[in-house]
C-alpha positions as CSV (number, residue, x, y, z in Angstrom):
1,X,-10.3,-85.5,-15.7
2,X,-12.7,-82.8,-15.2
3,X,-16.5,-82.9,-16.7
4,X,-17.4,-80.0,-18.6
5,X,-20.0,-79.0,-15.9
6,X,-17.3,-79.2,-13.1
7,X,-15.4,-76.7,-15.7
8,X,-17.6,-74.3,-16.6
9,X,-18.4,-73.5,-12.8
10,X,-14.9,-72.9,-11.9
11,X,-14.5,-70.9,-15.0
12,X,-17.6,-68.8,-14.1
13,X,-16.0,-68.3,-10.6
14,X,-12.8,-66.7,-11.9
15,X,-13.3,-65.4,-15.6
16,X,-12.8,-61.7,-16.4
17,X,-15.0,-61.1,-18.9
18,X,-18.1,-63.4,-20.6
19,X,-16.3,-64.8,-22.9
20,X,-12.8,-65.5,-21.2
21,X,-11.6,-69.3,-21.3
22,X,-7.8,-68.8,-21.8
23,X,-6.8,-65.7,-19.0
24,X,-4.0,-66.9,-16.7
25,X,-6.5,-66.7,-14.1
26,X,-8.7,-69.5,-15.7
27,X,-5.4,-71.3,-16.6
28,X,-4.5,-71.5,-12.9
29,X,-8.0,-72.7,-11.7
30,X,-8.3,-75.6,-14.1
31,X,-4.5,-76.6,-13.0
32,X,-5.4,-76.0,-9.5
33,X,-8.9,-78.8,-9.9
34,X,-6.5,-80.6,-12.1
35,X,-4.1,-81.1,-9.6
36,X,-6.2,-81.7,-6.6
37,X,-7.8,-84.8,-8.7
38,X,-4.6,-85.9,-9.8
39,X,-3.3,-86.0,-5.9
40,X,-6.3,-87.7,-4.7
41,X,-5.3,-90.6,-7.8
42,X,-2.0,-91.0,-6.6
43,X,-2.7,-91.5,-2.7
44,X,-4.1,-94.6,-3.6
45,X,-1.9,-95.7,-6.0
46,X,1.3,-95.0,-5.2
47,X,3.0,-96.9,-7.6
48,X,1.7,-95.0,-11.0
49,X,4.7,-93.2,-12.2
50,X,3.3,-92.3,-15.2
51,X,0.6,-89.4,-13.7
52,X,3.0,-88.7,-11.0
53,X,5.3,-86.8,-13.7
54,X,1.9,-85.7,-15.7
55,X,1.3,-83.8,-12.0
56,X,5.0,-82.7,-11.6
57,X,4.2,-81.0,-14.8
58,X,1.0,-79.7,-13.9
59,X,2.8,-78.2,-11.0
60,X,5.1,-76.7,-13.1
61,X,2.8,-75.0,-15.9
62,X,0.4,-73.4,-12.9
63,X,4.0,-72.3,-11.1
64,X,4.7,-70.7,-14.7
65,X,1.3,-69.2,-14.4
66,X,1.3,-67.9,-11.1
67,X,4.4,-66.4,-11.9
68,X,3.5,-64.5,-14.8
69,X,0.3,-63.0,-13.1
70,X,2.0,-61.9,-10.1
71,X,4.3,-60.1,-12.2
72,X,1.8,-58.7,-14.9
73,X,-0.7,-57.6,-12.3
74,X,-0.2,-58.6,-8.3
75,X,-3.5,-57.6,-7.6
76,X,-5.5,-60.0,-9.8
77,X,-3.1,-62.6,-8.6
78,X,-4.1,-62.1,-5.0
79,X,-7.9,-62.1,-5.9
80,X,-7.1,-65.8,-7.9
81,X,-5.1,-66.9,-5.1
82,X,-7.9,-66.3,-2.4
83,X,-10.5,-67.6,-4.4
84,X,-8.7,-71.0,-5.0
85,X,-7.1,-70.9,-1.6
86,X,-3.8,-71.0,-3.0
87,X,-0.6,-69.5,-2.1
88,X,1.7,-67.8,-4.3
């Protein structure tokens, strides 16, 4: 779970405009800390299926994301992608 101070930074690092909270680029971020935190739960316990498929869906709603972008506007996908260090 993220605090909102942990959110808020990340938002401010990849918002368009003042007052964006719901771009695609935002979406992706918050997946992308999302995920990360969720992975780190998981390595140590392996055996919690439960938030394994509440990651497999994360996975899928940032892929859906990512997806979208890339096709809307390749360029603001790229800048996202190097920002986060992800890869499309």
């Amino acid at each position: 779970m993220l605090k909102k101070k942990q959110k808020e930074t990340l938002i401010k690092k990849v918002r368009i405009h003042e007052t964006d909270t719901g771009s695609p680029e935002v979406q992706i971020a918050l997946l992308t800390k999302k995920i990360d935190a969720l992975a780190e739960h998981l390595k140590e316990n392996k055996k919690d299926n439960h938030s394994r498929k509440g990651l497999l869906q994360m996975v899928a709603d940032r892929r859906s994301h990512t997806k979208y972008l890339k096709k809307k506007d390749a360029a603001r996908f790229e800048g996202v992608a190097k920002k986060l260090g992800i890869k499309g």
